[in-house]
C-alpha positions in Angstrom: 91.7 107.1 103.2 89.0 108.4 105.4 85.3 107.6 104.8 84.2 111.6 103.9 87.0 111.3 101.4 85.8 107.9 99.8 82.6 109.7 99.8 83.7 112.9 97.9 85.4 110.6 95.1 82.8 108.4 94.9 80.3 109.4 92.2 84.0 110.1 89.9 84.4 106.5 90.8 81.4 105.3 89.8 81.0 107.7 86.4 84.4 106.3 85.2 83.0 102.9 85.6 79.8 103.8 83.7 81.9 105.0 81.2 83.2 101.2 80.1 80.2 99.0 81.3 76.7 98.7 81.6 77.0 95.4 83.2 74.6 95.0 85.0 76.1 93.5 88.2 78.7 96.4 87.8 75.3 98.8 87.7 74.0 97.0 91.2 77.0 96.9 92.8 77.4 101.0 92.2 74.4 101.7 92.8 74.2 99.5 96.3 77.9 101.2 97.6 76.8 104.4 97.0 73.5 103.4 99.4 75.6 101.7 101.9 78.4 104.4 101.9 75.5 106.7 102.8 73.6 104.5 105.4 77.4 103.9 106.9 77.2 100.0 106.3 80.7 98.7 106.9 79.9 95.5 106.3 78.0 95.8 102.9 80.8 98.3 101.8 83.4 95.4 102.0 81.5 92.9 99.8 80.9 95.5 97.6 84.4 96.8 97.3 85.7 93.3 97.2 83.4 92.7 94.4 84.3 95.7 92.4 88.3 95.4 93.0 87.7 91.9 91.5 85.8 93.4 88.1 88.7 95.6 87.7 90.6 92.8 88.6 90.0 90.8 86.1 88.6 94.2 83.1 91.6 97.0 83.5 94.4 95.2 81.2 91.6 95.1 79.0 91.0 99.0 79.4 94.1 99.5 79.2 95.1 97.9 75.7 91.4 99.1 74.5 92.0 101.4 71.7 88.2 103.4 72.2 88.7 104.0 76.1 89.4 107.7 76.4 90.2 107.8 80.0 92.5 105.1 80.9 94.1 107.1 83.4 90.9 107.8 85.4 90.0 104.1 85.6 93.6 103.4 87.3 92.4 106.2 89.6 89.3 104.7 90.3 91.0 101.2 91.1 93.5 103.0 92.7 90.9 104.8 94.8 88.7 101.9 95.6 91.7 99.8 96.5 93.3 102.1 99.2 89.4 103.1 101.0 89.9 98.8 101.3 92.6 98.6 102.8 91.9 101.7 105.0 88.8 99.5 106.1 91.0 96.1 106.4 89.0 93.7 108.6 
């Protein structure tokens, strides 16, 4: 996945997440990839996408079985999404 495209999916990427948490580490860490995406930080990106790859890691069976998530099937597009822009960006 190219970085314009990671860009355009973004803010869907981030409003599905807001949808489940208000965590607040979840809140920095969207709030800082969007500000590093835009100010092209590579390196910042990668902790950050590490970091949220591991929250869904560890949250999306929960999602999943969760009985009041609505949009299950945009938060395995999320993970989905933010899972292939890291590989893309593999270091």
């Amino acid at each position: 996945m190219k970085k314009q495209e990671f860009a355009v999916e973004l803010e869907g990427v981030i409003g599905t997440i807001h949808t489940y948490t208000r965590n607040p580490f979840m809140m920095g860490y969207t709030k800082e990839l969007k500000k590093a995406v835009k100010e092209n930080d590579l390196d910042m990106i990668k902790i950050i996408l590490d970091k949220v790859i591991g929250w869904y890691n560890e949250e999306l069976d929960k999602i999943k079985s969760d009985e009041y998530v609505f949009n299950k099937n945009m938060h395995e597009k999320a993970y989905d999404i933010l899972k292939e822009y890291r590989q893309s960006i593999q270091s």
